[in-house]
Structures are given as structure tokens and as C-alpha cells.
N, C-alpha and C positions, 0 to 999 in steps of 0.2 A: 407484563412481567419484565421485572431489568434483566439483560445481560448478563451472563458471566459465561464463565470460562478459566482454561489453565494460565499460570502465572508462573516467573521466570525469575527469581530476585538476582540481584547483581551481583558479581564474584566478589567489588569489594567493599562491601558495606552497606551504606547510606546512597541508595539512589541515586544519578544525576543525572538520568534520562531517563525518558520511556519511550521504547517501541510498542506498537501495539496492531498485532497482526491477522490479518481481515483472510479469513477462507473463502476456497472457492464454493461453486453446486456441488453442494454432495454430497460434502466433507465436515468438519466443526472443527474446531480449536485444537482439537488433538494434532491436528495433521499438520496445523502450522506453524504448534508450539517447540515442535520438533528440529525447525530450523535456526529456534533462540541459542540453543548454546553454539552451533555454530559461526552465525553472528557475534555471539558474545567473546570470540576470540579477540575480533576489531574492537567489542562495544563492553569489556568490562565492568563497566562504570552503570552499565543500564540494565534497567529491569523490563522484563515482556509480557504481554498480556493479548490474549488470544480466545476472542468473546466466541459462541457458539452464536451462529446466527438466528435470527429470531423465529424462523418457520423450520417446521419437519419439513426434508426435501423428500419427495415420492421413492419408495424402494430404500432408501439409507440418508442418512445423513443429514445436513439441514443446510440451508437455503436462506440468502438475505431477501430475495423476493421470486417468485415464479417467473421461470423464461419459457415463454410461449413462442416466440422468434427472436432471431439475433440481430435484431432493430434498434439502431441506438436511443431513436425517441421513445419505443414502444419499452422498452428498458430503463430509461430514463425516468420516467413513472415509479418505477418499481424502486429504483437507488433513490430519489425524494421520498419517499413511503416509509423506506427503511432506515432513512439518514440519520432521523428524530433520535430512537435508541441508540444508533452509536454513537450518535453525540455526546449523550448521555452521560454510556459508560465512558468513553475517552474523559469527559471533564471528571467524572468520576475514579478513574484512574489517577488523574493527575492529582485532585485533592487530597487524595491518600496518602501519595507520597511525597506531596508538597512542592510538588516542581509548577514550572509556569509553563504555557504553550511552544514556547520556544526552545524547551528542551523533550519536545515532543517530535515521535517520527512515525508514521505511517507507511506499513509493508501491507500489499494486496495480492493476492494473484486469482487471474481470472475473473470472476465476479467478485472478490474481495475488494481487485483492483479499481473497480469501477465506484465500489462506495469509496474506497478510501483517494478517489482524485475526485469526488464530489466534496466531501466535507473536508478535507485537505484547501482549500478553496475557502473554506469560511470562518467562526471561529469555536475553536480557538486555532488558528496558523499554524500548524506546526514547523520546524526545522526543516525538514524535508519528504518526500515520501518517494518509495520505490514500487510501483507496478511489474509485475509479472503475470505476461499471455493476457492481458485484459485489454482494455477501451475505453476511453473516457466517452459517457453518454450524453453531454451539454457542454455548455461554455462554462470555463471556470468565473468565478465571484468575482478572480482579484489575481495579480500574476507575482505573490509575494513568497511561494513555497518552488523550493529546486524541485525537480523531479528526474530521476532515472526510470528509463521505460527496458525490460527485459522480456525477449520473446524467440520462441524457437522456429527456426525458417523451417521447417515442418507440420509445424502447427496447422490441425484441419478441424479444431473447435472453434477457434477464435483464429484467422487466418492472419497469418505474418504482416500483413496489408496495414491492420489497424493500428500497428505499434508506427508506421509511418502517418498514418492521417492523422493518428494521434498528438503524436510531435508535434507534426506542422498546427494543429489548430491550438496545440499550448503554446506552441512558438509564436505562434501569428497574435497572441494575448500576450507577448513579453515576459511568458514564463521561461526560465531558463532551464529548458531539458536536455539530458544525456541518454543516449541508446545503447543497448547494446543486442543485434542478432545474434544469436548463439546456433553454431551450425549444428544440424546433425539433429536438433530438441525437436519433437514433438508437445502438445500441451503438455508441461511441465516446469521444473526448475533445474537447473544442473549447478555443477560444484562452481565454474565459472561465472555462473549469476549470480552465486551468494556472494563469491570473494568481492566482485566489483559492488556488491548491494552494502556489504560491512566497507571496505574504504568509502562509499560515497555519505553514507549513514555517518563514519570518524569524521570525515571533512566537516560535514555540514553542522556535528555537535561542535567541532574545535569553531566555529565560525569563518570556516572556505569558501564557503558557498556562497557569498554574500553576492549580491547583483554587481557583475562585471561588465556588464555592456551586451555579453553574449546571450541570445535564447535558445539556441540548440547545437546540438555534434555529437558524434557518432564516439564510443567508447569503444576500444581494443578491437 
């Protein structure tokens, strides 16, 4: 069965981006369709889209694949399993409203984050993508997509740790990442993470982003 989920159109008009925003265990589209118009003060020009993930998660919600442990290989499994559909819909997305990959962006958090720095990675490339509280589970494809990583130095789901090993192993592949620790956050998102997630999302549509020599450092 395809994807779907809630949608975001743009304040003005005719599309000229798409974000498309990946939830975490638990939760579906609803929960993180909810941070589009906030973004969309930076990104009026773009539209959002926010697929329910493919499995009923246990007790509520749904789930891009079952965590049994918080193993990046044993995880890694599960983000190839479930890439296929959102690949899907992401090109599906895109053909709708007629844009190309490159005015495409990818927002995750937690396990959203994990699919969306797998297939971020392949094609179609998008613009840039923004991780929140997640992990990259393998090596990326290709080192051609910015990435901002956001995580709460409180965080006891996914521990603060992995937004570092994370960097470095995007770094150490010539992806050019930004961080940002946000004091005080537990697993979550705070108003701090969006503001730096909408300029880095403006930059990277106005074309900022573009490979400057640098692959990582640390944001605010």
C-alpha cells in the first residue's frame, strides 16, 4: 500500500520546494505536520508533506520499522526495508508538483531521522536534510546532500553521543554537516531547533550550501 499522509501547500502559490517530513516510533504525520507552518515562516515558497509510516507501531501510532535494540546495524535492516516506500512517495511528491530533486528537503527526527539520512544519500539527492535526536545506521551512498544534525544533551532514547559519531562518520565521507546541542532538551524538538532547521533549509534552497571545502562545525 503507498504512503500518504498530511500536506502543507505553500503560502504563495505554485510550489518551489518540497519538504517532506519523516516521524518518529510511535507517532505518524500528524505529529510532524505540525512543525510545517512554523518552518514555513523561513520557507514560504514550499510545500510539506508528512507520510504515516508504513507499520502500526505496538500500543499507538506507527512505525517505519520495529526496534528491537538500539543497534545501528541491527536498525539498519529495518531503514533498507522501509526506504523502498519512501522513496516512492518522496518521487511521488515531487512529480505532483513538478519540482526536480534539488528543490527537495528532508526533515527526520528520531527514527524518521534515520530513513531520511539513508535515502538523503541516494536518488533522488535532495537540497539538504535536517536530523532531529536520530542516528545514521550505515554509510552514506554519496557525500552530495548538506546535513544539519539537532539533539537534546539530555536525550536518554537516542543518547546525545550519536549526534557526535554521527557527524564524524558524515564528515569523515566529505558530507558537509552542521550541529547543533540544544541544552536543557530531552528526546525532542525545541523552538531553537526549528529556527536554525528553517535558515538552514532558506540557505540551502537559495543555493548556500553548496560544497565549500568544509565537512563539519558546530551551529550556535
Amino acid at each position: 500500500m503507498a504512503l500518504s499522509g498530511p500536506r502543507l501547500d505553500p503560502k504563495t502559490g505554485k510550489a518551489e520546494a518540497l519538504v517532506v517530513l519523516c516521524h518518529g516510533y510511535g507517532a505518524d504525520g500528524n505529529d510532524l505536520i505540525a512543525l510545517a507552518p512554523i518552518l514555513q515562516r523561513a520557507l514560504p515558497f514550499a510545500a510539506f508533506a508528512a507520510p504515516n509510516g508504513p507499520q502500526p507501531c505496538p500500543g499507538a501510532g506507527r512505525q517505519w520499522f520495529a526496534i528491537t535494540e538500539l543497534d545501528p546495524q541491527v536498525m539498519h535492516q529495518g531503514v533498507l526495508a522501509a526506504s523502498g516506500e519512501l522513496r516512492i512517495f518522496v518521487e511521488g511528491e515531487l512529480r505532483r508538483l513538478g519540482l526536480a530533486s534539488d528543490r527537495l528537503a528532508l526533515v527526520g527526527f528520531s527514527q524518521g531521522t534515520m530513513m531520511a539520512l539513508h535515502i538523503g544519500f541516494e536518488n533522488p539527492k535532495p537540497a539538504a536534510i535536517v536530523g532531529f535526536s536520530g542516528m545514521l545506521t550505515g554509510a552514506p551512498a554519496s557525500n552530495e546532500t548538506p546535513v544539519l544534525l539537532v539533539h537534546g544533551d539530555t536525550d536518554t532514547v537516542i543518547p546525545p553521543e550519536a549526534l557526535f559519531l554521527t557527524a564524524a562518520t558524515l564528515g569523515a565521507y566529505g558530507v558537509r554537516v552542521r550541529w547543533h546541542l540544544s541544552r536543557g532538551l530531552a528526546h525532542g524538538i525545541d523552538e531553537p531547533g526549528i529556527g536554525l532547521a528553517g535558515s538552514f533549509l532558506s540557505l540551502a534552497f537559495a543555493g548556500g550550501l553548496r560544497f565549500s571545502g568544509e565537512s563539519a562545525g558546530a551551529l550556535g
